[in-house]
C-alpha positions as CSV (number, residue, x, y, z in Angstrom):
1,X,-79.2,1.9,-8.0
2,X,-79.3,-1.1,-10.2
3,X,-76.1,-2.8,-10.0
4,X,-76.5,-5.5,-12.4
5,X,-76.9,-2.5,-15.4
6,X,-74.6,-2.8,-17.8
7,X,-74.4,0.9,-18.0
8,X,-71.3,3.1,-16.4
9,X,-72.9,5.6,-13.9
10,X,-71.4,9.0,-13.8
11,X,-73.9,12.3,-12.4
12,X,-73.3,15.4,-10.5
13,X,-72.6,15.3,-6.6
14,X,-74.3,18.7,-4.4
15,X,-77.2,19.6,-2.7
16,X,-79.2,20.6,-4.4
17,X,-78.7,19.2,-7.5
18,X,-82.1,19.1,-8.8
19,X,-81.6,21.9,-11.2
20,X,-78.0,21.0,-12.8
21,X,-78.1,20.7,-16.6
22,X,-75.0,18.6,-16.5
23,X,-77.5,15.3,-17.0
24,X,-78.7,16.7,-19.9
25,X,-75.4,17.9,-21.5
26,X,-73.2,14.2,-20.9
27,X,-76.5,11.8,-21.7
28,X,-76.4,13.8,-25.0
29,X,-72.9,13.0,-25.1
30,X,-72.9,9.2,-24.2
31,X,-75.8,9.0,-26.8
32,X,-74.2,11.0,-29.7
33,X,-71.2,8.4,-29.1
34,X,-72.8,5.5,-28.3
35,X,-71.1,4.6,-25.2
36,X,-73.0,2.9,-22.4
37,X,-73.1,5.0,-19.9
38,X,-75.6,7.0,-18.1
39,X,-75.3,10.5,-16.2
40,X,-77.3,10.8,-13.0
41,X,-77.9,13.1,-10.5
42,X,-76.6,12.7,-6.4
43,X,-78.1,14.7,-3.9
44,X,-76.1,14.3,-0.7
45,X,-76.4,16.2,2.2
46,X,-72.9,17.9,4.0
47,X,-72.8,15.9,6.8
48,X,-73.1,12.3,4.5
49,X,-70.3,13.4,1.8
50,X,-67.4,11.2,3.5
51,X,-69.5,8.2,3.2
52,X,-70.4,8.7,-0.3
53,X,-66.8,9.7,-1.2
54,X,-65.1,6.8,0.4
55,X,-68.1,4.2,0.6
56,X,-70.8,4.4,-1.4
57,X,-68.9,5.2,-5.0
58,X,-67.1,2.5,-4.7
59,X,-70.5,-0.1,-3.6
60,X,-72.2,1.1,-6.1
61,X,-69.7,1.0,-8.8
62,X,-70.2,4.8,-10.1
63,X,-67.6,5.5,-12.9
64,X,-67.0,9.6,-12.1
65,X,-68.8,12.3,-10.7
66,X,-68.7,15.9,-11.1
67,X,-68.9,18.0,-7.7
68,X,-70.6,21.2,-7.3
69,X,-71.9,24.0,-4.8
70,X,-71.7,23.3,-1.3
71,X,-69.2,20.3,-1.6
72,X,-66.0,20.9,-3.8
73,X,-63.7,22.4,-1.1
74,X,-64.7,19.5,1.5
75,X,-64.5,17.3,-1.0
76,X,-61.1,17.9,-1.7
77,X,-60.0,18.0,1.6
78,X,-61.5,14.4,2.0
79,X,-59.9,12.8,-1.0
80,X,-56.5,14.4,-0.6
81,X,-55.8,12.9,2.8
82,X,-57.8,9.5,1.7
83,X,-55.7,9.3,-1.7
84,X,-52.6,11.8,-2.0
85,X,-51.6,13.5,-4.9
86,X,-48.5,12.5,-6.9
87,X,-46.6,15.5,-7.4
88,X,-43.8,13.5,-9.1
89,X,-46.4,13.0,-12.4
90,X,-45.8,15.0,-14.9
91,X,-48.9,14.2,-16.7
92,X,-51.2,15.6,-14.0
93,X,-49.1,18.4,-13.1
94,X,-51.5,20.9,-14.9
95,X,-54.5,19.9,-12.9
96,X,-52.7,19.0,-9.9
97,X,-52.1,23.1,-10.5
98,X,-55.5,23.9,-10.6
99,X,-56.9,22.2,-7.4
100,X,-54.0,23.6,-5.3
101,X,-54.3,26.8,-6.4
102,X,-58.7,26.7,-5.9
103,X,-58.6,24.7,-2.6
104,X,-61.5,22.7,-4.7
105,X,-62.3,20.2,-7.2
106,X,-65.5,18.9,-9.3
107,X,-64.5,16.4,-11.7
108,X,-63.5,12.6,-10.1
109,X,-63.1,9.2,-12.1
110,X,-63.0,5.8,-9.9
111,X,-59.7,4.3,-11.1
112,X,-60.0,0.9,-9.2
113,X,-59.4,1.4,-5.6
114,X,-59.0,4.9,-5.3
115,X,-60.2,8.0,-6.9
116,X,-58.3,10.5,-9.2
117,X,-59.4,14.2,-9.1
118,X,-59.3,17.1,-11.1
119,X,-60.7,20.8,-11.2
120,X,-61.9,21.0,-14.6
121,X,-64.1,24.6,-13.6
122,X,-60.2,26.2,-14.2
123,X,-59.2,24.4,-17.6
124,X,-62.5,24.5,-18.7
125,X,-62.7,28.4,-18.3
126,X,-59.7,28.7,-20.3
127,X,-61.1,27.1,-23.0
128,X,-64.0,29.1,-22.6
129,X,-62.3,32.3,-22.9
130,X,-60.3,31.5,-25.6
131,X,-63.0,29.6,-27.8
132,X,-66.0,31.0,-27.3
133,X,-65.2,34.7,-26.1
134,X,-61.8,34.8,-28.4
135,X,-59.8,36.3,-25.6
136,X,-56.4,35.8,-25.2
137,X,-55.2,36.8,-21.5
138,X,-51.8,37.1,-22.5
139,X,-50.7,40.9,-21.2
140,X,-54.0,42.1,-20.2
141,X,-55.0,43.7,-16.9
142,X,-58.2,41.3,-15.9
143,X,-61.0,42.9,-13.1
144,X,-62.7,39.5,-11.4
145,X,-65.1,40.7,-9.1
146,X,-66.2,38.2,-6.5
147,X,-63.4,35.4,-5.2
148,X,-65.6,32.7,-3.7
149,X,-64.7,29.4,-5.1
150,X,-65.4,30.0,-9.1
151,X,-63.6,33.2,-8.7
152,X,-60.4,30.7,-6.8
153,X,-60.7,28.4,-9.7
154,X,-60.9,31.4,-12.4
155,X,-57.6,32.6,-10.7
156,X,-56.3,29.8,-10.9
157,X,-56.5,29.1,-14.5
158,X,-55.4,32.7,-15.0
159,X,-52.3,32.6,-13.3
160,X,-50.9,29.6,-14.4
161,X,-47.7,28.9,-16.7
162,X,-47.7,30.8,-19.8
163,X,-51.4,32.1,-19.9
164,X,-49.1,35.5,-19.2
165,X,-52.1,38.0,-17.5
166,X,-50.6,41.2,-16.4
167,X,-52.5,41.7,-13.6
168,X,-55.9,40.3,-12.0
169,X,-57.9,43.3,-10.1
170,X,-60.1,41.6,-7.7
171,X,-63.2,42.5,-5.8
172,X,-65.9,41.3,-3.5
173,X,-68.5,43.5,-1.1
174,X,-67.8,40.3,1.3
175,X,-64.9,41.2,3.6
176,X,-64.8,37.9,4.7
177,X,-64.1,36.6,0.9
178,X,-61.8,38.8,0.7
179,X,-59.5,38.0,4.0
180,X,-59.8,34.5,3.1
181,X,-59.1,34.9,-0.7
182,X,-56.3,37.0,0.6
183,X,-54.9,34.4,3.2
184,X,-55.5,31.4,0.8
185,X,-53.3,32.9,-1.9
186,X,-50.6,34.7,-0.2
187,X,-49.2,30.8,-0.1
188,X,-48.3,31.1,-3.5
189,X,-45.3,33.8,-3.9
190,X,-44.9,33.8,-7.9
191,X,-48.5,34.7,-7.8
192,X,-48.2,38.4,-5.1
193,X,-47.0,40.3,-8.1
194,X,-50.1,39.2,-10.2
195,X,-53.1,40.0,-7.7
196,X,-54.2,43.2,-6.8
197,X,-57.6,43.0,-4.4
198,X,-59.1,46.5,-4.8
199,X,-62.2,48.1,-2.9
200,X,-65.4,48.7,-4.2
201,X,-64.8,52.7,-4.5
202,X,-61.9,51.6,-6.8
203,X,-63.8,50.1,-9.5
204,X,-64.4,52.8,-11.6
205,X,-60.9,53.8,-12.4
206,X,-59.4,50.3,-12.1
207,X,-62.2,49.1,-14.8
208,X,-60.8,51.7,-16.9
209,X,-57.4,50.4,-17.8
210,X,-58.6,46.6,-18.0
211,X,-59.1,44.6,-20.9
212,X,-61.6,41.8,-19.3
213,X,-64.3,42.1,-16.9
214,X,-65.6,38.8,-14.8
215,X,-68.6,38.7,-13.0
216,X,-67.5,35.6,-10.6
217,X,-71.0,36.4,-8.1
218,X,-74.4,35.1,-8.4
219,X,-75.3,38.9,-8.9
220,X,-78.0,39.0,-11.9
221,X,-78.8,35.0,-11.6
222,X,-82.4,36.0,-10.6
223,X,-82.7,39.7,-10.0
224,X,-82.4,42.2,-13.2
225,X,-79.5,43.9,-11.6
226,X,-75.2,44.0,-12.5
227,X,-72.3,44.5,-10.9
228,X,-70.7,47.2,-12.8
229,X,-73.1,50.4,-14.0
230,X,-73.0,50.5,-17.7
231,X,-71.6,53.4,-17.9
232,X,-68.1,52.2,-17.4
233,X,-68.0,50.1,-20.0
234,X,-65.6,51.3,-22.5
235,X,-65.0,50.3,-26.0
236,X,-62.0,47.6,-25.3
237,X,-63.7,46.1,-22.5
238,X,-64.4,42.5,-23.2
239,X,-67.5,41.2,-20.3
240,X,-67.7,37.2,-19.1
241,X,-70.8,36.6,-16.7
242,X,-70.6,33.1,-15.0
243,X,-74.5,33.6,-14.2
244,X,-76.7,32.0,-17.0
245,X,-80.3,33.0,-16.7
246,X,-83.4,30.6,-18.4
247,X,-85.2,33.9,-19.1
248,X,-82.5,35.4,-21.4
249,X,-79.6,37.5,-20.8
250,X,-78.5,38.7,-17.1
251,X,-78.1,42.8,-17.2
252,X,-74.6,42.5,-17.5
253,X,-74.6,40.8,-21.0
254,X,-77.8,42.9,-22.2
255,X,-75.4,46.5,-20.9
256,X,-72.6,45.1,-22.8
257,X,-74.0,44.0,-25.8
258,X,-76.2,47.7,-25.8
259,X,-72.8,49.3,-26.4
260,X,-71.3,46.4,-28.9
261,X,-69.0,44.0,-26.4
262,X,-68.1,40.9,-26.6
263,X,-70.0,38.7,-24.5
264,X,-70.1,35.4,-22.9
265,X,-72.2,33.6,-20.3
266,X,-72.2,30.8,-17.8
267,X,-73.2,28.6,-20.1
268,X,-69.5,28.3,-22.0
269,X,-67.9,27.3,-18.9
270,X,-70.3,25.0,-17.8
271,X,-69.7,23.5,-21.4
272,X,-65.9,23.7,-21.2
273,X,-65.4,22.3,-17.8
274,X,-67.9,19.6,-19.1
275,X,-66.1,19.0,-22.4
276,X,-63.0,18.4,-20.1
277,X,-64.8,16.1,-17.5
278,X,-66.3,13.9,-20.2
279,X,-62.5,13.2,-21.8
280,X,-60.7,12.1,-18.0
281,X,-63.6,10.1,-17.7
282,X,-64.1,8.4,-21.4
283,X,-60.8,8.8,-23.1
284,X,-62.7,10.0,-25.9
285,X,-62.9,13.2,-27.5
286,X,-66.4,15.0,-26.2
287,X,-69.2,16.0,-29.3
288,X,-69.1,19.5,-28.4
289,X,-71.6,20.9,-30.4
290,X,-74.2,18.3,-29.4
291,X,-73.0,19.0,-25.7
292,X,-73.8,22.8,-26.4
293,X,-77.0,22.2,-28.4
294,X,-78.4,20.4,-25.5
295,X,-77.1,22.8,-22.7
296,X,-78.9,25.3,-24.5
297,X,-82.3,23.6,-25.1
298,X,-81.6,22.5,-21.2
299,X,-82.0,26.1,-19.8
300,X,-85.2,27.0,-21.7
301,X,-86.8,24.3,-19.4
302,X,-85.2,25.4,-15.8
């Protein structure tokens, strides 16, 4: 890295990263704006995280990262016990919400010596829902099925102060996801009369008194198959697919939208959680539109 650029350095930490369309989505954003900054792209490996996280950000003077799949529950563990949270801020209590609640995080800004963190993934979805899918959560019974860590951070977002779900129905065909989704949240009491995990066999009645269906799984990211069969889809059923496909729309979206759902994809919350990443880091409000335009042109080419 060139350290006598000019430019702040932000990118996307994980491995692999090759594929991310974040790059494509802030450099749009830094341009339309005119701030000097670039967005790069970090492949690190497990076992060298720690060193990036405590050494090499700081060496290399990188502004902020975003942090995705394997390294966003490690990652917070590192950064927690290298720079504690203070729970006495009221201006971070929201997000200081979020990555207790997920165990993870994905959105970090240098702020000198040490390194302030967020999880964006839940706030962003929020967003998501409301602006893009025009959802409100507020007393509706909500079916996630899969709680690996976007369904933690989905969870999260859904359970916090006045979002007001009724109840969250959740599901995954991995027991192990389940016991430790199970174990993980059974530490937060005001949120016992919220969850509800159910077993596959109960999905078709369950599905039939909820309002929202999440498909929190990689299930339909490269094979042309859902997780629900279309034909308990009912009229008041609203469907949100994390998965985003550069071929078109997964099954779940095309099912939905055959019987005249509302729809939305991975793509919103990738833009949401990246609309909110982009303001911790810059203080400035993020072009949204250009950040969408140029996710969308960015998955024709994946």
């Amino acid at each position: 890295m060139d350290k006598k650029s000019q430019n702040q350095i932000y990118g996307v930490l994980g491995y692999p990263a090759k594929h991310s369309l974040s790059p494509a989505m802030h450099n749009a954003a830094f341009q339309a704006l005119k701030i000097n900054a670039e967005y790069r792209i970090f492949e690190v490996k497990p076992e060298e995280l720690e060193d990036f996280l405590l050494k090499k950000i700081f060496d290399e003077g990188i502004a902020g990262f975003n942090i995705t799949i394997p390294h966003k529950v490690r990652a917070r563990e590192i950064l927690e016990k290298a720079f504690p949270p203070d729970f006495n801020s009221p201006q971070i209590l929201d997000s200081l919400h979020y990555v207790k609640i997920s165990g993870a995080i994905n959105t970090v800004k240098r702020n000198g010596n040490k390194l302030d963190y967020w999880n964006t993934d839940a706030s962003g979805f929020l967003k998501s829902l409301c602006e893009d899918l025009k959802f409100d959560p507020k007393g509706k019974n909500i079916l996630i099925i899969g709680c690996g860590g976007a369904g933690r951070a989905i969870i999260s977002s859904l359970t916090w102060v006045n979002v007001g779900v009724k109840k969250i129905y959740i599901n995954d065909i991995k027991e192990e996801a389940v016991h430790s989704a199970k174990d993980y949240f059974s530490q937060f009491p005001y949120m016992q009369d919220k969850l509800d995990f159910i077993l596959s066999k109960d999905i078709s009645a369950i599905v039939k008194s909820c309002d929202l269906l999440i498909n929190a799984t990689p299930v339909g990211m490269k094979e042309d198959v859902s997780v629900i069969d279309k034909s308990l889809m009912h009229e008041k059923l609203s469907i949100y697919d994390i998965v985003y496909r550069k071929d078109g729309e997964t099954r779940l979206i095309k099912d939905a939208k055959a019987k005249k759902l509302r729809t939305e994809s991975g793509l919103s919350l990738l833009l949401w959680q990246g609309v909110d990443a982009f303001g911790l880091w810059t203080g400035q409000k993020a072009p949204i539109e250009i950040m969408r335009k140029a996710l969308e042109e960015g998955v024709k080419k994946i």
